[in-house]
C-alpha positions as CSV (number, residue, x, y, z in Angstrom):
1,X,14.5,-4.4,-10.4
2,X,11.8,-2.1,-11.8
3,X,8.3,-2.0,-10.7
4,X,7.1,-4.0,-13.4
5,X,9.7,-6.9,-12.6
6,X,7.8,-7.3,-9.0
7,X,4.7,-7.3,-10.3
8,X,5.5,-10.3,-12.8
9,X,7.6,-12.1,-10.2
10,X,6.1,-11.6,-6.7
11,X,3.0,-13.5,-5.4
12,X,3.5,-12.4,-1.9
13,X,3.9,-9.3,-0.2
14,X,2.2,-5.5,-1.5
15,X,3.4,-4.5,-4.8
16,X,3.0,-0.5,-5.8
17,X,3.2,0.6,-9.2
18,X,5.5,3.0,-10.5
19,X,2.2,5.6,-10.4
20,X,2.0,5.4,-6.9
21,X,5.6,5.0,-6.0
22,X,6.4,8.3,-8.0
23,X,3.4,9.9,-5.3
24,X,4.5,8.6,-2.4
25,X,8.1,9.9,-3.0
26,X,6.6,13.2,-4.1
27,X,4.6,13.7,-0.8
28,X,7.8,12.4,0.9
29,X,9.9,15.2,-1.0
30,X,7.5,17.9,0.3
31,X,7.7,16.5,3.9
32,X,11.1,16.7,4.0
33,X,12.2,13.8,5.2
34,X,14.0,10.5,4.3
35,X,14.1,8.4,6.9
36,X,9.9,7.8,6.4
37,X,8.4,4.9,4.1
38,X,4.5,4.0,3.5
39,X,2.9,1.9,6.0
40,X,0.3,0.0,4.8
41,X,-2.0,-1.9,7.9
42,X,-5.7,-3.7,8.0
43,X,-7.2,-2.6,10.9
44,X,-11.1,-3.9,12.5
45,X,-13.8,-1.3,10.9
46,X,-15.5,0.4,8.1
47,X,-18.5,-1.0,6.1
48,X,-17.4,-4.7,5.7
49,X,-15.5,-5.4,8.5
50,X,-11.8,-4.4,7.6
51,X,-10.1,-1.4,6.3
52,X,-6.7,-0.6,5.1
53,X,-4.9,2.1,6.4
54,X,-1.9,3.9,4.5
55,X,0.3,6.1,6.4
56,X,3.9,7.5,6.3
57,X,5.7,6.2,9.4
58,X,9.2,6.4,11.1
59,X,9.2,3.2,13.1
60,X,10.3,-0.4,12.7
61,X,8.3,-3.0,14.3
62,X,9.3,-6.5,15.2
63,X,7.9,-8.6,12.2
64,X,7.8,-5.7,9.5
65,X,7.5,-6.8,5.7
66,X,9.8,-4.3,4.2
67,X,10.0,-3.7,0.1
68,X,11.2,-1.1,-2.0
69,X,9.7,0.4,-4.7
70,X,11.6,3.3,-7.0
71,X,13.4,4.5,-3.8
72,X,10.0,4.0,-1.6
73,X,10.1,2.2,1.4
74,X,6.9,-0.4,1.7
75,X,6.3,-1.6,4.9
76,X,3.3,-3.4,6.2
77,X,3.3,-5.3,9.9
78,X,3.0,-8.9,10.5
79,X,-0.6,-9.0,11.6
80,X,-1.5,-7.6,8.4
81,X,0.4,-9.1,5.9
82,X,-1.2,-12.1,5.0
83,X,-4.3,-10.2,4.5
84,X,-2.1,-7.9,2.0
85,X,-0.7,-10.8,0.0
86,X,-0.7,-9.5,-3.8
87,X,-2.1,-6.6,-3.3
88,X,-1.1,-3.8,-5.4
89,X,-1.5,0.0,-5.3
90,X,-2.3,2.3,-7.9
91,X,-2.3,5.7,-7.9
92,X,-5.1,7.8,-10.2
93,X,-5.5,11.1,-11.2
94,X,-7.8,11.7,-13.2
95,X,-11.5,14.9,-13.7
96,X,-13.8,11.9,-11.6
97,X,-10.9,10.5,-9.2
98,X,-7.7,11.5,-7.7
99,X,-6.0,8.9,-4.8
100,X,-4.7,5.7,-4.3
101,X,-6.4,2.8,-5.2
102,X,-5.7,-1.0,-3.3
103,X,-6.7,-4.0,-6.0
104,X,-6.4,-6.6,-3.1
105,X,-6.8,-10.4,-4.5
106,X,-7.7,-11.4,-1.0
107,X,-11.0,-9.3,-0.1
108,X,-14.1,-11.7,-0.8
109,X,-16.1,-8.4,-0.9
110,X,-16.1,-4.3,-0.6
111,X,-18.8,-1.6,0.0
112,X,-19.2,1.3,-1.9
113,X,-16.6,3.6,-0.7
114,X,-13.6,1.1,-1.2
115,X,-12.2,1.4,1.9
116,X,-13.0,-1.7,3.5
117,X,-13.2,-5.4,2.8
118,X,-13.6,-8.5,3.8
């Protein structure tokens, strides 16, 4: 199932695009290592009270959401998945911004910097 298949088809759960998949696997490839996927938490902070946090980590914790995207492993924890719920992530490179963006259908509000929500 392609990336553009989830997107159409899932209402639930974090959906990356094939931008951000291809990155993810590319910092993966430079790291090494396979047995890593993309954790993607909400964690209390930043300016509006929640912030996401995307990481590349090796463990499996009791109520993981796990997807797959273009051989990427998406996993986000159960504490933070219903705040995640149709979220997708983009990645863009472009001359005014480079890094991965979250378009998350939940957040009632974001500051400035677009690292936090809530």
């Amino acid at each position: 199932m392609s990336v553009s298949d989830e997107t159409t088809t899932v209402s639930d759960g974090i959906l990356l695009s094939d931008a951000a998949a291809a990155k993810v696997k590319a910092l993966l490839d430079q790291e090494g290592r396979d047995d890593l996927a993309l954790r993607v938490a909400v964690q209390p902070g930043g300016c509006s009270g929640l912030r996401y946090q995307l990481f590349f980590d090796e463990r499996s914790l009791d109520g993981d959401v796990v997807k797959e995207f273009g051989g990427v492993k998406v996993v986000t924890d159960r504490m933070s998945a219903p705040y995640l719920g149709g979220a997708s992530i983009d990645f863009v490179d472009t001359i005014e911004k480079q890094g991965f963006t979250i378009d998350n259908p939940n957040a009632s509000g974001s500051c400035a910097c677009g690292d936090s929500f809530n």
